[in-house]
C-alpha positions as CSV (number, residue, x, y, z in Angstrom):
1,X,0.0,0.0,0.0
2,X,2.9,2.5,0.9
3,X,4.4,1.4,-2.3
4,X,1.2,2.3,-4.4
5,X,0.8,6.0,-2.6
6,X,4.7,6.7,-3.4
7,X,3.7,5.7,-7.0
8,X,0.9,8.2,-7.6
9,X,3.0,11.0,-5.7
10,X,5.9,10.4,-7.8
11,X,3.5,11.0,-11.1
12,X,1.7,13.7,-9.8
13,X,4.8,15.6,-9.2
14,X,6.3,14.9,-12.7
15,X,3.7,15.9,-14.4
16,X,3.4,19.3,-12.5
17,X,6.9,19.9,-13.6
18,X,6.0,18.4,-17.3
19,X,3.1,21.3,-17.2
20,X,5.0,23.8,-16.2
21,X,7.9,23.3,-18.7
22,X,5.1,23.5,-21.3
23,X,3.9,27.0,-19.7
24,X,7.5,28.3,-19.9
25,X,8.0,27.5,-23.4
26,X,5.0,28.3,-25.2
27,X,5.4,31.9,-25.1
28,X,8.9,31.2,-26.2
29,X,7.6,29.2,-29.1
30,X,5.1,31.9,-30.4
31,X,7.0,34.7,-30.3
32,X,10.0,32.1,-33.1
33,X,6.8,31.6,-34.7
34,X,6.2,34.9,-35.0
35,X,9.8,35.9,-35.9
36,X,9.9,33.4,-38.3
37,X,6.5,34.0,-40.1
38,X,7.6,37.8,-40.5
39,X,11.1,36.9,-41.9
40,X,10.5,35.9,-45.1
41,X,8.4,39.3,-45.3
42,X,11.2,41.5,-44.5
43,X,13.3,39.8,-47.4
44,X,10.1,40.0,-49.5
45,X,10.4,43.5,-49.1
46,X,13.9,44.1,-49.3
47,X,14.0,42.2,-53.0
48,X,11.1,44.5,-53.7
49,X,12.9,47.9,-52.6
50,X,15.6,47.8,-55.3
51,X,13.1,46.8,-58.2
52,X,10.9,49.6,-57.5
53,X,13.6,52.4,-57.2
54,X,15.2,51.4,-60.0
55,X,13.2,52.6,-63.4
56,X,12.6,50.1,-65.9
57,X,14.8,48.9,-69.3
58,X,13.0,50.0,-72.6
59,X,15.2,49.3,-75.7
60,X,15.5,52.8,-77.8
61,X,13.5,52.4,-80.8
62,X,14.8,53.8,-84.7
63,X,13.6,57.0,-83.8
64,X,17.0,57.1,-81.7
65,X,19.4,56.2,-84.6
66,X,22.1,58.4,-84.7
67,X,25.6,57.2,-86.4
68,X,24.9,55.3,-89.5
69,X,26.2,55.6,-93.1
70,X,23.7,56.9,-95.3
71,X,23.5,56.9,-99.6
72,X,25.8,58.9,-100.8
73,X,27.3,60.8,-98.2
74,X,31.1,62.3,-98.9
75,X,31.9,63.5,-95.3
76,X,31.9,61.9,-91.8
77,X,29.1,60.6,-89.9
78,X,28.2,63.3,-87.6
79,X,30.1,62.9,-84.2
80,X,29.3,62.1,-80.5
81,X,32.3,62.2,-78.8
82,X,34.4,65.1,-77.7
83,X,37.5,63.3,-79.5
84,X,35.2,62.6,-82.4
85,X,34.0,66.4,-82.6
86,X,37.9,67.9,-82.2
87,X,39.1,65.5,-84.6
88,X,35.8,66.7,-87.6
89,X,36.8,70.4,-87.0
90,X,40.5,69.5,-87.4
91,X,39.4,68.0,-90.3
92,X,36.9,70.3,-91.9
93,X,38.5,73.6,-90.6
94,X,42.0,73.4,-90.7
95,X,43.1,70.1,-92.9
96,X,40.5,70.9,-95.8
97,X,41.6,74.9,-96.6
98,X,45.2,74.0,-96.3
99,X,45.0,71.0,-98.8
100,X,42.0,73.1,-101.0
101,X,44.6,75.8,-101.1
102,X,47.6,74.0,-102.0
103,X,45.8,72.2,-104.5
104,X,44.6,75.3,-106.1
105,X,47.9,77.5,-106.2
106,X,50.0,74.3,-107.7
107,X,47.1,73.8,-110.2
108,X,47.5,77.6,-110.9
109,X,51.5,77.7,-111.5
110,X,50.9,74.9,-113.8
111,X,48.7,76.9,-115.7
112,X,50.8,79.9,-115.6
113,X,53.6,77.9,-116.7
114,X,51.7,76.0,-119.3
115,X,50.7,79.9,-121.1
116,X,53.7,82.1,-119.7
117,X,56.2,79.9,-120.6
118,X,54.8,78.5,-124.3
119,X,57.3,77.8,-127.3
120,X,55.4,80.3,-129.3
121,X,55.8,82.6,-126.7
122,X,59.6,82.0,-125.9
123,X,61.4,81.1,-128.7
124,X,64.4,81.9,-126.8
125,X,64.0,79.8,-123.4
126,X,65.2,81.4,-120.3
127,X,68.7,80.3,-118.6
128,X,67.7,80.9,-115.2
129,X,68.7,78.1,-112.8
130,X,68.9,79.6,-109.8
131,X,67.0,82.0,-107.7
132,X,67.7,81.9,-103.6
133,X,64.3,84.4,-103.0
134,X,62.0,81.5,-104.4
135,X,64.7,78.2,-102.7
136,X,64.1,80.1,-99.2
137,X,60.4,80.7,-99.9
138,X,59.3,77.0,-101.1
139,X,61.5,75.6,-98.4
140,X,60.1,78.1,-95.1
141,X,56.4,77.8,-96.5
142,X,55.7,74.4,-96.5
143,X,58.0,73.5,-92.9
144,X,55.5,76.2,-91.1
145,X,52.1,74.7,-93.3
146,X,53.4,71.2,-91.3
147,X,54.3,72.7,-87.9
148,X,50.8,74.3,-88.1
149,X,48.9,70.9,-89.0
150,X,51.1,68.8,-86.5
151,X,50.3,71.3,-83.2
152,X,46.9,69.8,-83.8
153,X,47.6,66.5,-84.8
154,X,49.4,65.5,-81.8
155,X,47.0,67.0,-79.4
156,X,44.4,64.9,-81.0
157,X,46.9,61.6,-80.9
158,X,47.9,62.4,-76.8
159,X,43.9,62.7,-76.5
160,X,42.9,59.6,-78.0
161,X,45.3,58.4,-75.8
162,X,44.3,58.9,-72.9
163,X,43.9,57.1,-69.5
164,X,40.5,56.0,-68.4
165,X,39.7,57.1,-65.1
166,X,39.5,54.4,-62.3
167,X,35.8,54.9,-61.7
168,X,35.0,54.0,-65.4
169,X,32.7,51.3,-66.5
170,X,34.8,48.6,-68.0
171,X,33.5,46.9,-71.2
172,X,35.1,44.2,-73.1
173,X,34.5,43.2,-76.6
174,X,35.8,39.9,-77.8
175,X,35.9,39.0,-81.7
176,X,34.5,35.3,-82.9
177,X,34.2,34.2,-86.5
178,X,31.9,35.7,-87.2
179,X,29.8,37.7,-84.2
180,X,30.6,39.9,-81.1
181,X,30.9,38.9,-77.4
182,X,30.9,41.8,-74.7
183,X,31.3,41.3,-71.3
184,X,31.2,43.5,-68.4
185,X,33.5,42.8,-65.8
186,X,32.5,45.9,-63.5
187,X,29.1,44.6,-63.7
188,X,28.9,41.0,-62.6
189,X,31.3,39.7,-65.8
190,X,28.1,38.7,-67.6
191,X,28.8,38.6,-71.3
192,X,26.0,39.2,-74.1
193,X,26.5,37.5,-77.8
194,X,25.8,39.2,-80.4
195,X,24.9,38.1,-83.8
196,X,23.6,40.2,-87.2
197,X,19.4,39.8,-87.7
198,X,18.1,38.9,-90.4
199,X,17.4,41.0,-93.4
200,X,13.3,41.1,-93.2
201,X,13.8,41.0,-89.1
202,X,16.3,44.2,-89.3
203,X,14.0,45.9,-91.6
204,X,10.4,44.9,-89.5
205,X,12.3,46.9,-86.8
206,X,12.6,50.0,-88.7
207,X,16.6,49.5,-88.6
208,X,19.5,49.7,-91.4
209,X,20.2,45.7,-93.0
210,X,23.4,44.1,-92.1
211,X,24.2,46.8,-89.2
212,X,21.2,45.8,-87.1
213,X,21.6,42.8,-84.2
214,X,19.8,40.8,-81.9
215,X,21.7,42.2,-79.1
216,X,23.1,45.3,-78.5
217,X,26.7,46.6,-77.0
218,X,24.5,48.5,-74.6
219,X,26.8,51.3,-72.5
220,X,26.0,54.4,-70.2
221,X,26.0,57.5,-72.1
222,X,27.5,60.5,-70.6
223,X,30.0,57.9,-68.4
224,X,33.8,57.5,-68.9
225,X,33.8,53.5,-70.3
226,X,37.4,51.6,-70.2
227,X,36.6,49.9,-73.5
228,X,38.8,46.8,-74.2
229,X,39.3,44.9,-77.3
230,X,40.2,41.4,-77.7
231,X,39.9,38.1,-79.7
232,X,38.9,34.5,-79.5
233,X,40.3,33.4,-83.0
234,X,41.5,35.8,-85.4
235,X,42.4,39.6,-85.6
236,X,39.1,41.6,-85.9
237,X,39.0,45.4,-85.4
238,X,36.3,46.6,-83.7
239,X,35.2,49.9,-85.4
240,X,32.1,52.5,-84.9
241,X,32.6,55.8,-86.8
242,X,30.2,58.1,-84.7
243,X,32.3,57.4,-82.1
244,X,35.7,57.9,-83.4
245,X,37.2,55.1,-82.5
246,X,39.2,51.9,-84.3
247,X,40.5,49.0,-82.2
248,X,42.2,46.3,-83.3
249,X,41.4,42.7,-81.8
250,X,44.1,40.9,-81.3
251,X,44.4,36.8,-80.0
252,X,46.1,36.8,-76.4
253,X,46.2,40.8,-76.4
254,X,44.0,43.5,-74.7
255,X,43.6,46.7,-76.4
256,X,42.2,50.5,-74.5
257,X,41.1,53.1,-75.0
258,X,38.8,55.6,-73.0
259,X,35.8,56.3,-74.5
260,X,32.5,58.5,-73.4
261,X,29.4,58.8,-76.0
262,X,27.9,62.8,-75.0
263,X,24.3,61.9,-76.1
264,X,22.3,58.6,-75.7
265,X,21.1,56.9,-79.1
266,X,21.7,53.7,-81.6
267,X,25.7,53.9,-83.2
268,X,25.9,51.4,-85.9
269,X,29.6,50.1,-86.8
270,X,31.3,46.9,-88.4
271,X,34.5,44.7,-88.2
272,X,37.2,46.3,-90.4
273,X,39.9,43.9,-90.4
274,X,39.4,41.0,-92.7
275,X,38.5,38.1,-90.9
276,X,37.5,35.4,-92.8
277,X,34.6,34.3,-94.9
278,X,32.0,36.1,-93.4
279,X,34.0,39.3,-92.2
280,X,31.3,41.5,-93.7
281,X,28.3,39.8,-91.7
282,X,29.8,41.3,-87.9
283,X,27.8,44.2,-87.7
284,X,28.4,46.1,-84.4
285,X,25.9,48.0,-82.6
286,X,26.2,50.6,-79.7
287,X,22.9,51.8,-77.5
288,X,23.6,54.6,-75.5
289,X,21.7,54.7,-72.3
290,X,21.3,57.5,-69.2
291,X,22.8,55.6,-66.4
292,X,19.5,55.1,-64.8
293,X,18.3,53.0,-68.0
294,X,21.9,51.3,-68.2
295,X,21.9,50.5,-64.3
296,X,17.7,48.8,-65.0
297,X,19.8,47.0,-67.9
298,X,22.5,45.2,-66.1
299,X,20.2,44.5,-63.3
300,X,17.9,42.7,-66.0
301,X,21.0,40.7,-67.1
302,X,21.6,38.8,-64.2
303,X,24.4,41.7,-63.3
304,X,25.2,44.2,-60.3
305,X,25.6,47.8,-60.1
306,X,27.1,49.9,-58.4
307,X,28.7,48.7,-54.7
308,X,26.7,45.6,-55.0
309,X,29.5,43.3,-55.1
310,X,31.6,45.1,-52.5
311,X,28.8,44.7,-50.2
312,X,28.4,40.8,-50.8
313,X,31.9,40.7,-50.1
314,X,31.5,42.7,-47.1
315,X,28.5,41.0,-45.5
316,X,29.8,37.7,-44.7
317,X,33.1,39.1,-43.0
318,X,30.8,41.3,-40.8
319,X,28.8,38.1,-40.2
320,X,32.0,36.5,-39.2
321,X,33.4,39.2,-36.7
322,X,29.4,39.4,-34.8
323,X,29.8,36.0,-34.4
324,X,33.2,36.0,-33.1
325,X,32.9,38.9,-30.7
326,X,30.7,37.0,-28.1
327,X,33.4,34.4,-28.2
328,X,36.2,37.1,-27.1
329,X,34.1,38.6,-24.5
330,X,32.6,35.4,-22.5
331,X,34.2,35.2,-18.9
332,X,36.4,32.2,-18.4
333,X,35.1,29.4,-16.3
């Protein structure tokens, strides 16, 4: 009998303590539940946050075609570069009276020559074979016509030239027989193929045949870009008018230059080093975006913009150091 009554007390007083563990723990449990149910909420909303501050990506329709070659033009395709522009007033303001001028006054001596210096006007030709006036003269002219064109000439070489900045947007372009592959190592290293359209696709679009592609070189306007050149199989040279700009590129080399487009729009270019059997079917084309469009862009790629990357990087060291610092602090036992 005393056996039985030490039984039942022994039961009864486990499963007080079993009830009260329960008690103790269920607010516990609700609030994880609670945690937990608005976590996935929070991430919700932080996925959402950059989508909806960052505007959309709308490819520019033909309306937005700037640098292409039209029928029968004589003179360069307008430019959109600062290079570009220096280098078309060189060309059209300096370079073009000097050689008109030239060409005119030599064409001019011939003709006086031609009627001055006739047989049935001299029957006795002249004896002159020396006159220092006129040695001085066609030697002094033409060293100062050179010294004049070369001021220029250099300034525009030392600019094209120049270093990109180390905040510019780094673009690669890599030649395949026979299409384009650019990557963008700033932004994520993603790379985009790009391949001529069709004829009757090209001209559905309202764009030029053979220059038109399926994807676009697509780059921030207004934005210092570290453009690199480079190639997979054979030379190609990567080459866009509008722009200014000619790069060869070369198997196991990396060509640079800095480049910055001043207005956004369509440039249309092609490969113009022989290549191979269908060299003249590797149209390039350039869309120049604000960088809120070309951010929207990359982002729709897969890529990352701006300090994304850093802060990845960042995030799991800080991570590391929280969970470290408890560690350093706890007393010894």
């Amino acid at each position: 009998m005393a056996l039985g009554d030490w039984s039942r007390r022994t039961l009864r007083i486990v499963t007080t303590l079993w009830a009260a563990a329960l008690l103790a723990l269920t607010p516990q449990a609700a609030i994880a539940q609670d945690e937990a149910a608005e976590a996935p909420a929070a991430v919700e909303a932080a996925a959402e946050a950059p989508a909806a501050a960052t505007p959309g990506y709308t490819p520019l329709g033909p309306e937005w075609i700037k640098g292409q070659p039209v029928d029968g033009g004589i003179d360069f395709q307008p430019q959109y570069t600062d290079d570009g522009q220096f280098a078309y007033k060189m060309h059209t303001y300096l370079l073009m009276p000097v050689i008109t001028a030239i060409s005119l006054f030599v064409l001019g001596l011939l003709l006086w020559v031609v009627v001055r210096y006739r047989r049935k006007a001299n029957p006795e030709p002249s004896k002159t074979t020396h006159n220092t006036f006129i040695e001085v003269v066609w030697t002094l002219v033409p060293v100062l016509i050179l010294v004049g064109i070369a001021i220029p000439s250099i300034t525009l070489l030392a600019r094209q030239y120049e270093t990109p900045p180390e905040d510019a947007v780094t673009v690669k372009a890599t030649g395949y027989q026979w299409y384009w592959g650019y990557t963008y190592p700033d932004n994520g290293g993603f790379e985009i193929i790009s391949n001529m359209l069709p004829e009757e696709e090209a001209i559905a679009r309202g764009e030029p045949a053979q220059l038109a592609v399926d994807n676009r070189m697509v780059l921030p306007a207004n934005t210092p870009i570290r453009l690199q050149t480079t190639a997979a199989d054979v030379i190609h040279a990567f080459a866009v008018p509008s722009l200014w700009f000619k790069m060869d590129a070369v198997p196991g080399r990396l060509n640079e230059r800095l480049l910055t487009i001043n207005e956004p729009g369509i440039y249309y270019g092609q490969c113009s080093e022989l290549c191979g059997a269908r060299h003249g079917y590797m149209p390039i084309t350039v869309e120049a975006l604000p960088r809120e469009q070309f951010d929207a862009w990359v982002l729709s790629q897969g890529g990352t913009v701006g300090g994304a990357e850093e802060a990845a990087v960042e995030a799991p060291a800080e991570e590391a150091s929280t969970e470290e610092a408890p560690a350093e602090s706890a007393p010894a036992e």
